[in-house]
Chimera marker file (.cmm) of the C-alpha trace (Angstrom):
<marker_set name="trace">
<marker id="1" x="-3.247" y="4.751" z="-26.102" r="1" g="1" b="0" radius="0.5"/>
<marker id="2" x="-3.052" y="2.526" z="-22.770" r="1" g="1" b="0" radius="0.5"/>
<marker id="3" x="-6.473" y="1.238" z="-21.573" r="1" g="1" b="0" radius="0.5"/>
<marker id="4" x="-6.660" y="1.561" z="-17.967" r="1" g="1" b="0" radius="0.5"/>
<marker id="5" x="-7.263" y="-1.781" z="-15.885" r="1" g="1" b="0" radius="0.5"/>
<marker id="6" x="-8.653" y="-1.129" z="-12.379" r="1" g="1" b="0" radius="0.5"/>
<marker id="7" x="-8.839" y="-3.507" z="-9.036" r="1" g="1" b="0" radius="0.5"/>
<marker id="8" x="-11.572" y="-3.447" z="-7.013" r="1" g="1" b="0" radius="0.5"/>
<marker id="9" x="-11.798" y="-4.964" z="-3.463" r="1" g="1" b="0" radius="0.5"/>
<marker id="10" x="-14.870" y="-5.733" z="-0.970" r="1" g="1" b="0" radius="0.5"/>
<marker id="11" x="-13.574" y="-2.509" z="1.141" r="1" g="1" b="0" radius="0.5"/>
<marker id="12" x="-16.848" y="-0.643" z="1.554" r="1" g="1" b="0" radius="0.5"/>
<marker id="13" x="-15.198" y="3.165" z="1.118" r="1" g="1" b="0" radius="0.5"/>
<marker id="14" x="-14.002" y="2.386" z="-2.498" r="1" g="1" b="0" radius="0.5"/>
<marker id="15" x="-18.138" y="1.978" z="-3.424" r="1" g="1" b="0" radius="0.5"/>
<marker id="16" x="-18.698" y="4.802" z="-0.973" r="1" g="1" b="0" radius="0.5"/>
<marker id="17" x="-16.524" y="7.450" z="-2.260" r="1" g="1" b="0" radius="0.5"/>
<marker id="18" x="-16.301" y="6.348" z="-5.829" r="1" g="1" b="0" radius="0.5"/>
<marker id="19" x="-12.658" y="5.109" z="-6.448" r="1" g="1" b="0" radius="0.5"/>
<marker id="20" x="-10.314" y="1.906" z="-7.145" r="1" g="1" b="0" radius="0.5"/>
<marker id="21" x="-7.699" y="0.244" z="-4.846" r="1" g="1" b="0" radius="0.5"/>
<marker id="22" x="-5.964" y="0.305" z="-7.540" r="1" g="1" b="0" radius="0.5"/>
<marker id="23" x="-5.220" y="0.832" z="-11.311" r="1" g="1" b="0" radius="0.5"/>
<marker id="24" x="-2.862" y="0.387" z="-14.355" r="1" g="1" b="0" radius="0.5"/>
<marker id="25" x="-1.814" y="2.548" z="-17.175" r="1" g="1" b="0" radius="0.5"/>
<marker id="26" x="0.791" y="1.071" z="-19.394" r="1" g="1" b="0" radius="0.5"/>
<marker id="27" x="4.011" y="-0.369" z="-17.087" r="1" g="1" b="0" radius="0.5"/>
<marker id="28" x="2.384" y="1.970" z="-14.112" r="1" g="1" b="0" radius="0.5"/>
<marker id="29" x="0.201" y="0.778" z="-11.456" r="1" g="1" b="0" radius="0.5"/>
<marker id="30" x="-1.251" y="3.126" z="-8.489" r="1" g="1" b="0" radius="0.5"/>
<marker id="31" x="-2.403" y="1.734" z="-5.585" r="1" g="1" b="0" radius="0.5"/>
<marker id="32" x="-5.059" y="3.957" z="-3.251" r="1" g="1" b="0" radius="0.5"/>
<marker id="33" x="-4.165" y="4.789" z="0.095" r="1" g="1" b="0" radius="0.5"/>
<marker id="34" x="-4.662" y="1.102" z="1.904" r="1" g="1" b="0" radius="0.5"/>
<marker id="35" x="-5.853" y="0.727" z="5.700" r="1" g="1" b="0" radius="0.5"/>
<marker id="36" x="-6.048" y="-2.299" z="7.680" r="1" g="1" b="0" radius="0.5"/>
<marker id="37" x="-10.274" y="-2.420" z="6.654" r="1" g="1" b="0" radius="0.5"/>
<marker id="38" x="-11.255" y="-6.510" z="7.076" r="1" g="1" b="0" radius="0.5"/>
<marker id="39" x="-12.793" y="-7.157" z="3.625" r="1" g="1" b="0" radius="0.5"/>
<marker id="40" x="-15.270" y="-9.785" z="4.948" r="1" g="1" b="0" radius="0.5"/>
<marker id="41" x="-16.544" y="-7.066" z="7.864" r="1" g="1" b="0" radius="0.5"/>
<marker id="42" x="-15.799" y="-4.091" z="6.356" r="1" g="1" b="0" radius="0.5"/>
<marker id="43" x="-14.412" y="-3.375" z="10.526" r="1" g="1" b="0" radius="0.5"/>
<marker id="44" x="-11.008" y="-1.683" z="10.643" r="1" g="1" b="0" radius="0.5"/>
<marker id="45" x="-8.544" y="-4.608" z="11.802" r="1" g="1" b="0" radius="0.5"/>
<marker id="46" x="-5.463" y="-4.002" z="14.832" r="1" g="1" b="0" radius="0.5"/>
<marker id="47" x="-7.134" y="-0.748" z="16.311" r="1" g="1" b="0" radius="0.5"/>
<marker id="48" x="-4.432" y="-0.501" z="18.554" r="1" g="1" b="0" radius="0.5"/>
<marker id="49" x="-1.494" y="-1.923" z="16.824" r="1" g="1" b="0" radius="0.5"/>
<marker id="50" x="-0.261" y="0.582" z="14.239" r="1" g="1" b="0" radius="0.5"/>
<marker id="51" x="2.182" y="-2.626" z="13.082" r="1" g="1" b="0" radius="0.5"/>
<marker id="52" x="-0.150" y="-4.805" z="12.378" r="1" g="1" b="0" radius="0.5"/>
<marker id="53" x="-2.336" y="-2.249" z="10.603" r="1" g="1" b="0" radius="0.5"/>
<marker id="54" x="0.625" y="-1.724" z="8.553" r="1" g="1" b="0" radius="0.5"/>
<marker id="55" x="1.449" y="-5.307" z="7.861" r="1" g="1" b="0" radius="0.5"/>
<marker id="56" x="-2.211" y="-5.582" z="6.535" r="1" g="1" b="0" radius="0.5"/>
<marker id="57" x="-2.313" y="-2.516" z="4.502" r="1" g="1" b="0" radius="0.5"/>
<marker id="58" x="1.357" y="-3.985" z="2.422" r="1" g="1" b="0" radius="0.5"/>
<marker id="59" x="-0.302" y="-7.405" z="1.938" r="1" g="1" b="0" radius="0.5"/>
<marker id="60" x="-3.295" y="-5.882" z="0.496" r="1" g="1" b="0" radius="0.5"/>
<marker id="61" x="-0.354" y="-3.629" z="-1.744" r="1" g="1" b="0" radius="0.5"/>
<marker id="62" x="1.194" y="-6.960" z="-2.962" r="1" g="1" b="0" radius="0.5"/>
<marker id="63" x="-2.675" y="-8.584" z="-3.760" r="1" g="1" b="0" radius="0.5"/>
<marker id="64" x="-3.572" y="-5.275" z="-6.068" r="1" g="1" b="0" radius="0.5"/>
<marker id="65" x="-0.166" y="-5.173" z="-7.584" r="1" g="1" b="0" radius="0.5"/>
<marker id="66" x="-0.119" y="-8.428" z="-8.628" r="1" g="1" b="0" radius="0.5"/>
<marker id="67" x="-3.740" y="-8.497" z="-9.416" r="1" g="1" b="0" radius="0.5"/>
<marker id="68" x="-3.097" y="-6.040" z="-12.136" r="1" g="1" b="0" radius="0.5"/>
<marker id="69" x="0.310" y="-8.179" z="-13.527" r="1" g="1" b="0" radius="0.5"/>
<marker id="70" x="2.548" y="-6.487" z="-11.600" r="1" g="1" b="0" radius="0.5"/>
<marker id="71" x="4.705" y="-7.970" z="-8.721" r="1" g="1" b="0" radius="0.5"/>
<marker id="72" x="5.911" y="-6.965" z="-5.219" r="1" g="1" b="0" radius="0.5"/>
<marker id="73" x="9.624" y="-6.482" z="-6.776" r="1" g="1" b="0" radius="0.5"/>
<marker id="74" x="7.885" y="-4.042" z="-8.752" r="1" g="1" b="0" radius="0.5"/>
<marker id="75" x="6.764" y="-1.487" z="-6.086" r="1" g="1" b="0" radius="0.5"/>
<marker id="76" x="8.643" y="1.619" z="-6.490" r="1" g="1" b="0" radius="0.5"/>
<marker id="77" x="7.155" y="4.287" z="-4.084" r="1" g="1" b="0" radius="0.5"/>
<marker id="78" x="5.282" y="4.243" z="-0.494" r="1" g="1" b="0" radius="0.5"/>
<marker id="79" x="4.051" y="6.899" z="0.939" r="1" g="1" b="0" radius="0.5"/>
<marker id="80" x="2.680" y="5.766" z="4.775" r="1" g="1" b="0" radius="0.5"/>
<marker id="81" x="0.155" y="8.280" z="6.713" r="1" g="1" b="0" radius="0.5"/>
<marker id="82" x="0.580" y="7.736" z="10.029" r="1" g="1" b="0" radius="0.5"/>
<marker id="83" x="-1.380" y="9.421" z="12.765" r="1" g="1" b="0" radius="0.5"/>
<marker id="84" x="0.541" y="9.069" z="15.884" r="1" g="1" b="0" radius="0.5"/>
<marker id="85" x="3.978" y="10.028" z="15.938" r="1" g="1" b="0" radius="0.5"/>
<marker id="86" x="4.613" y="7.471" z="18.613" r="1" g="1" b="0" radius="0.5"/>
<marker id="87" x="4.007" y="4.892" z="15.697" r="1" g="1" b="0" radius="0.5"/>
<marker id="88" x="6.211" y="5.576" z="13.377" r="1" g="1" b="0" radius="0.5"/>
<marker id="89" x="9.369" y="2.946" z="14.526" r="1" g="1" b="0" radius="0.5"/>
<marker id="90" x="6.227" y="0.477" z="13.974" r="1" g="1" b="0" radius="0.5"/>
<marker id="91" x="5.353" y="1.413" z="10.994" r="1" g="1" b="0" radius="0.5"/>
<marker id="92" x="8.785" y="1.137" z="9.609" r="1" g="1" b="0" radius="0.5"/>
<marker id="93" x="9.142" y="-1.722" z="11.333" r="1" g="1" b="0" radius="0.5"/>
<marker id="94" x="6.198" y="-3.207" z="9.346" r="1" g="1" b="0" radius="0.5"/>
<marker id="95" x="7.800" y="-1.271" z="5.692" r="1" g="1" b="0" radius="0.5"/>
<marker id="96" x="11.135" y="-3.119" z="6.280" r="1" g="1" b="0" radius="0.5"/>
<marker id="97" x="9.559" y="-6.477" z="7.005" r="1" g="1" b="0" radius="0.5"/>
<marker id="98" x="7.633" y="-6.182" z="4.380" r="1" g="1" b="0" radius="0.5"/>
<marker id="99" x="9.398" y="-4.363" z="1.490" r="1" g="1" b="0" radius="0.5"/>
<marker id="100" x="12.634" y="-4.166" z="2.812" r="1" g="1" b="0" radius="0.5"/>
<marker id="101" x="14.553" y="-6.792" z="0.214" r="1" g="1" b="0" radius="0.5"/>
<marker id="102" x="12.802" y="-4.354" z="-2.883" r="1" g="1" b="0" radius="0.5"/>
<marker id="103" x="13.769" y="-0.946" z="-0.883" r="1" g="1" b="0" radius="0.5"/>
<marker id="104" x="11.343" y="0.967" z="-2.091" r="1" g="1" b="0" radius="0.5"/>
<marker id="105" x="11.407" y="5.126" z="-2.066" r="1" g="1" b="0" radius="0.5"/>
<marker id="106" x="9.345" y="5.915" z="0.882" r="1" g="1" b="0" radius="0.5"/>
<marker id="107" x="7.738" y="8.764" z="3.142" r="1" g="1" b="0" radius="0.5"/>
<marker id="108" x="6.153" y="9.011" z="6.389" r="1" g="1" b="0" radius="0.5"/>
<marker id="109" x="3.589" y="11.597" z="7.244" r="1" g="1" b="0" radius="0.5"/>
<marker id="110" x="2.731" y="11.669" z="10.797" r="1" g="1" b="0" radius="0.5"/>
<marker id="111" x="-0.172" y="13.396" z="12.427" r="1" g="1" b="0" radius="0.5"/>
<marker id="112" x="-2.949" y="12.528" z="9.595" r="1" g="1" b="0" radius="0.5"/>
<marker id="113" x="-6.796" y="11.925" z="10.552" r="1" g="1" b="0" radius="0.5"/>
<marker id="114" x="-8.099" y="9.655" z="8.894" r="1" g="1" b="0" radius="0.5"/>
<marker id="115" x="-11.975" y="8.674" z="7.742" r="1" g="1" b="0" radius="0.5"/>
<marker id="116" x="-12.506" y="6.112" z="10.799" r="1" g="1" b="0" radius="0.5"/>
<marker id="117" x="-10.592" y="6.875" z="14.438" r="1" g="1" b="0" radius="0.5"/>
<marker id="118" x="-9.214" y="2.901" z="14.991" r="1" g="1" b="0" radius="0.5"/>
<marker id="119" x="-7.571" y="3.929" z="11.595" r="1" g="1" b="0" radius="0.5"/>
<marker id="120" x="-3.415" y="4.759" z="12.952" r="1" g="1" b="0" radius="0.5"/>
<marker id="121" x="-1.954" y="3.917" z="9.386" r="1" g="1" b="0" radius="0.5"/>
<marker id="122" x="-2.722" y="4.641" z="5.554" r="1" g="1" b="0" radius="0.5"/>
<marker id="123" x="-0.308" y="3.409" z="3.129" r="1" g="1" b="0" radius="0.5"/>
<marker id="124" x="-0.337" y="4.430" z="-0.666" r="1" g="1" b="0" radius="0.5"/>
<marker id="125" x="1.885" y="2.441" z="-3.550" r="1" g="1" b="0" radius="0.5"/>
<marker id="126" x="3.348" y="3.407" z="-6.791" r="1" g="1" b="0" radius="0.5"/>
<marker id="127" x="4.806" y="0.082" z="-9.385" r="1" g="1" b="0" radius="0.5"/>
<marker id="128" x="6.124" y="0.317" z="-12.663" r="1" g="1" b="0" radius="0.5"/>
<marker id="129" x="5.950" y="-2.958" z="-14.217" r="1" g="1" b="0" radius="0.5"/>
<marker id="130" x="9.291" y="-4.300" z="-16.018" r="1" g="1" b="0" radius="0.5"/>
<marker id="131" x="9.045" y="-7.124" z="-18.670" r="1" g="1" b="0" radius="0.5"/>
<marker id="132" x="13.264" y="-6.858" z="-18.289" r="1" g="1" b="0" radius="0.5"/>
<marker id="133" x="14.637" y="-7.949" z="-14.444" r="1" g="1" b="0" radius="0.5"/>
<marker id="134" x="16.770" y="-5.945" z="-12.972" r="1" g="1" b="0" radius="0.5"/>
<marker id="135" x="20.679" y="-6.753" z="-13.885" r="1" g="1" b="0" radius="0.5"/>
<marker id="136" x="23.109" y="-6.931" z="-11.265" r="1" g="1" b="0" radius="0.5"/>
<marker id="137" x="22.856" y="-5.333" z="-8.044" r="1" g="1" b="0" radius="0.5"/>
<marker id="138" x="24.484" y="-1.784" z="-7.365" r="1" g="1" b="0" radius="0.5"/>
<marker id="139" x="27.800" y="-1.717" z="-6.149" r="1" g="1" b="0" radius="0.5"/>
<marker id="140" x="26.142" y="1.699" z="-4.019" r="1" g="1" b="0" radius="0.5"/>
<link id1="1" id2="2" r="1" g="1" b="0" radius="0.2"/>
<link id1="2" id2="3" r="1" g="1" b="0" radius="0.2"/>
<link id1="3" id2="4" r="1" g="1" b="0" radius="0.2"/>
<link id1="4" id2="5" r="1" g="1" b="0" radius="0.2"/>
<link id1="5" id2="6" r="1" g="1" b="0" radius="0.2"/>
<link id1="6" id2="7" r="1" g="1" b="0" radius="0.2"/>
<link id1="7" id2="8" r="1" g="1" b="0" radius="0.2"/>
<link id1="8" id2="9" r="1" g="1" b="0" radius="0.2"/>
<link id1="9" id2="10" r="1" g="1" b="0" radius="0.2"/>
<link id1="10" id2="11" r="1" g="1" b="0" radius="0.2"/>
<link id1="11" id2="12" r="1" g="1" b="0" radius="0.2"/>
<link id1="12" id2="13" r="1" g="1" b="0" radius="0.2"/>
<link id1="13" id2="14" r="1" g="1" b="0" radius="0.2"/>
<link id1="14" id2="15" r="1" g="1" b="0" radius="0.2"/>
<link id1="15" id2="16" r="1" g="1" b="0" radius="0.2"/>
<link id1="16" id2="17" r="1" g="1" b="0" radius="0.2"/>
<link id1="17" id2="18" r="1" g="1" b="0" radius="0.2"/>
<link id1="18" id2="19" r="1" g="1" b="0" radius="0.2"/>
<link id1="19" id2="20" r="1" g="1" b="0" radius="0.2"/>
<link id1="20" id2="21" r="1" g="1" b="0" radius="0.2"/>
<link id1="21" id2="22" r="1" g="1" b="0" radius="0.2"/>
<link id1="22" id2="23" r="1" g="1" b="0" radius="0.2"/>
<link id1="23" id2="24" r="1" g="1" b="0" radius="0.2"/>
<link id1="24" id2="25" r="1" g="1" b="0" radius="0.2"/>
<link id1="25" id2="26" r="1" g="1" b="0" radius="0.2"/>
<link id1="26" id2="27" r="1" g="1" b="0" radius="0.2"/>
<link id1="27" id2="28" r="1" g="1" b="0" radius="0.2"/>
<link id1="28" id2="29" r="1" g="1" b="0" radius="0.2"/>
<link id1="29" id2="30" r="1" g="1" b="0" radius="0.2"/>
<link id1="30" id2="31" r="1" g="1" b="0" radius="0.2"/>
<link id1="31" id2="32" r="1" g="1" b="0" radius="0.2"/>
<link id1="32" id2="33" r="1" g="1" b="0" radius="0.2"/>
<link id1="33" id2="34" r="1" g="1" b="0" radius="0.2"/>
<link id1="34" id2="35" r="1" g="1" b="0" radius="0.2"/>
<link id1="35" id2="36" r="1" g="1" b="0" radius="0.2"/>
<link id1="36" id2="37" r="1" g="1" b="0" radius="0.2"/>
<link id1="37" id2="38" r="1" g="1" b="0" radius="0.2"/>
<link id1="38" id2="39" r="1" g="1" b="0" radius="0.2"/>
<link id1="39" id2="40" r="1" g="1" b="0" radius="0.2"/>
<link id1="40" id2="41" r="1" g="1" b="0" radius="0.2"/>
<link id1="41" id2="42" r="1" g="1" b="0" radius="0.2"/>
<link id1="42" id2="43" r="1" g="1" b="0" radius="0.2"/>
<link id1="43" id2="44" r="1" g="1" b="0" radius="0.2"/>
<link id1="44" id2="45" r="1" g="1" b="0" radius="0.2"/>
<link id1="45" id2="46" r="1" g="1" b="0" radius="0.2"/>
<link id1="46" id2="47" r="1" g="1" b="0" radius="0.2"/>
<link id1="47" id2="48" r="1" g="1" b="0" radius="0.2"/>
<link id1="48" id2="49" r="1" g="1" b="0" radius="0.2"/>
<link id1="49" id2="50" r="1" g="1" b="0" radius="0.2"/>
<link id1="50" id2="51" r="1" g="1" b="0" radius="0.2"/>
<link id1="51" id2="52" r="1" g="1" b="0" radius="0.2"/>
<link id1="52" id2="53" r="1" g="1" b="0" radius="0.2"/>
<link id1="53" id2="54" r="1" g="1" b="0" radius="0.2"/>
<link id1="54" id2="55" r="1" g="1" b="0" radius="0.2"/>
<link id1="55" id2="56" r="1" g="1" b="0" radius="0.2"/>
<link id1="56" id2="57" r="1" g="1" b="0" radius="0.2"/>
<link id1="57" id2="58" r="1" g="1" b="0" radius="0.2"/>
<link id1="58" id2="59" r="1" g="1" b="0" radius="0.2"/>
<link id1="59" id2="60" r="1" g="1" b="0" radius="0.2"/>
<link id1="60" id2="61" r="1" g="1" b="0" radius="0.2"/>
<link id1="61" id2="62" r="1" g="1" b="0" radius="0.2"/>
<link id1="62" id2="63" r="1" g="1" b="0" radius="0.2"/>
<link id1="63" id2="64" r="1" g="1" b="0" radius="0.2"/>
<link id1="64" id2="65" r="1" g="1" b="0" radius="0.2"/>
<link id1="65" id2="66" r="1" g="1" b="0" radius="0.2"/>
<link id1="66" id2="67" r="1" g="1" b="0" radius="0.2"/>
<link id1="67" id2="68" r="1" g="1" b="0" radius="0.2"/>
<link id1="68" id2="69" r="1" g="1" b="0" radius="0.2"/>
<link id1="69" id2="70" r="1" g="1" b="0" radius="0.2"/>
<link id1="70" id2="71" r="1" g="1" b="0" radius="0.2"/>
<link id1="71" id2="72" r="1" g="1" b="0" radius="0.2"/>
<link id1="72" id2="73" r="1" g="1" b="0" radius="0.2"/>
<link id1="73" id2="74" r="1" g="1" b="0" radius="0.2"/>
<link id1="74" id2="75" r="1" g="1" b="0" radius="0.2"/>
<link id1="75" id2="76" r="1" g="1" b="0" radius="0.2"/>
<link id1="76" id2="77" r="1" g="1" b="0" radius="0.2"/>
<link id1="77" id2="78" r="1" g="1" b="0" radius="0.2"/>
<link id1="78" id2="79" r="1" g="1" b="0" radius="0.2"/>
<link id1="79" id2="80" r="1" g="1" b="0" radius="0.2"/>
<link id1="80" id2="81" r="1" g="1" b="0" radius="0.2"/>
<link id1="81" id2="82" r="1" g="1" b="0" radius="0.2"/>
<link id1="82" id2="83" r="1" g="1" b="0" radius="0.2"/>
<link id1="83" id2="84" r="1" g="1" b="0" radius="0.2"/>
<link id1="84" id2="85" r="1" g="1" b="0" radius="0.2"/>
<link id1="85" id2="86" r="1" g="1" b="0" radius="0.2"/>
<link id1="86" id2="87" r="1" g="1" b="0" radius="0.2"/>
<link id1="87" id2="88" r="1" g="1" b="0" radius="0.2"/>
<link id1="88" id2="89" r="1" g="1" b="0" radius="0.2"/>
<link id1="89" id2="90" r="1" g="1" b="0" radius="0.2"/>
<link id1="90" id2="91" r="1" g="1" b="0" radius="0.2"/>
<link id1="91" id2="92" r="1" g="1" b="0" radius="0.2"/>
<link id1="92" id2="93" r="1" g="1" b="0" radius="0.2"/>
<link id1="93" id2="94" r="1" g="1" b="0" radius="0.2"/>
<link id1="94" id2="95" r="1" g="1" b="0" radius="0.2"/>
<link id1="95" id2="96" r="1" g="1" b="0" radius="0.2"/>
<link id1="96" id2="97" r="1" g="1" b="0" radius="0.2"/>
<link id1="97" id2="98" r="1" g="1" b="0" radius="0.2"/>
<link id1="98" id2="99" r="1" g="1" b="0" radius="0.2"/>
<link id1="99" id2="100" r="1" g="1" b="0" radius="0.2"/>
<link id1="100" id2="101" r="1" g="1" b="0" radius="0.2"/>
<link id1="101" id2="102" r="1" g="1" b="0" radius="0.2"/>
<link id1="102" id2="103" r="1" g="1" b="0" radius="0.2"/>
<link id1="103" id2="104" r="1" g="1" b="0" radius="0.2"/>
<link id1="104" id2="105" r="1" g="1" b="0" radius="0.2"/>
<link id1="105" id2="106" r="1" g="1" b="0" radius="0.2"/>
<link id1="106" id2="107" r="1" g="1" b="0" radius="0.2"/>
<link id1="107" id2="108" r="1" g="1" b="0" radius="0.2"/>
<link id1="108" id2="109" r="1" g="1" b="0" radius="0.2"/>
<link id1="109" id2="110" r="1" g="1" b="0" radius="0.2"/>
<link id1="110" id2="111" r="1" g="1" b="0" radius="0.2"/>
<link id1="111" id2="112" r="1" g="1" b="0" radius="0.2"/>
<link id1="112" id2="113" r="1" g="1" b="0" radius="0.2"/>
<link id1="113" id2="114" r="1" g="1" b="0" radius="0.2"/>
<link id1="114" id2="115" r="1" g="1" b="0" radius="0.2"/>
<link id1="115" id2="116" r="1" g="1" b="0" radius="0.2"/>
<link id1="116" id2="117" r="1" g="1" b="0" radius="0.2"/>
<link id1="117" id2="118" r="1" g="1" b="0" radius="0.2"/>
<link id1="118" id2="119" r="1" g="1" b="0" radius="0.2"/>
<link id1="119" id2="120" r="1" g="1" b="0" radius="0.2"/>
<link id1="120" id2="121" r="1" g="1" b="0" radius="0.2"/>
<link id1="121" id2="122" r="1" g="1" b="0" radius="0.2"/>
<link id1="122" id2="123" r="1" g="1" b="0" radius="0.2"/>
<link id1="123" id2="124" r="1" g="1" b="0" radius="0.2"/>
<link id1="124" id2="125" r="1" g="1" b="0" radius="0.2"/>
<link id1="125" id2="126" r="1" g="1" b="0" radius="0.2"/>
<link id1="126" id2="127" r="1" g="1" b="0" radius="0.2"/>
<link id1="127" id2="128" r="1" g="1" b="0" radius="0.2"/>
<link id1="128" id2="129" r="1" g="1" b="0" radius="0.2"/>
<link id1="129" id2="130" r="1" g="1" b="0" radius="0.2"/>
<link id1="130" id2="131" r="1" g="1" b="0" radius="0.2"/>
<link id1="131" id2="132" r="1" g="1" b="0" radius="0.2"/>
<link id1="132" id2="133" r="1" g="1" b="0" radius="0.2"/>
<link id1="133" id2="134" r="1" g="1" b="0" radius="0.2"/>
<link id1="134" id2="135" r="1" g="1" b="0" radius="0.2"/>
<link id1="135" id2="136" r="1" g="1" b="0" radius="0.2"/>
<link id1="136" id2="137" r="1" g="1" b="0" radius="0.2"/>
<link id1="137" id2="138" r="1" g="1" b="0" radius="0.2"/>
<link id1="138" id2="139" r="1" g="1" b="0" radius="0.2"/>
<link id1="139" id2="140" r="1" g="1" b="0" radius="0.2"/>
</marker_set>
């Protein structure tokens, strides 16, 4: 049986509510839904930039990924909350900058609340971890 490894950041909900920014199970990692929440003020970051909220919040993916021996390349899945619809083309913006070269499977949900109003974005992860590199790129 896989032991479970778990990352824990300074964000003061994860103590709060009781749960991890991340953890891994065998090759998979699962990263929480990730704001733009400063970890030295515990102050939501960008209030009114949805982009830069969303810049944040895939940083902070990379730092748990790899934190748990995973790496950006091996991000699989996003799924981004987003609660103005008017934000979206930033928030993708943001995904493609971002994650664009690993093209991850993605979704965008717009019209969530979230647990703090100068939250606009909320972006969960998926990874599976590969000991073999990919092979040669898809002629698709």
């Amino acid at each position: 049986m896989d032991a479970v490894q778990r990352y824990r950041t300074a964000n003061p909900y994860e103590k709060a509510f009781g749960y991890c920014r991340a953890l891994r199970k065998g090759p998979f990692i699962f990263v929480s839904g990730t704001t733009a929440v400063d970890l030295t003020t515990g102050q939501v970051a960008h209030p009114s930039s949805a982009y830069h909220q969303a810049l944040k919040a895939f940083k902070e993916i990379v730092v748990a990924v790899e934190s748990l021996g995973g790496n950006k390349g091996d991000v699989v899945r996003v799924r981004m909350f987003v609660t103005h619809e008017n934000d979206a083309t930033e928030v993708a913006r943001a995904l493609k900058e971002e994650m664009g070269e690993i093209e991850p499977t993605a979704t965008m949900i717009l019209g969530a609340k979230f647990v703090s109003p100068d939250m606009r974005v909320e972006i969960e992860a998926d990874a599976v971890v590969s000991f073999l590199r990919p092979g040669p790129t898809s002629p698709f």
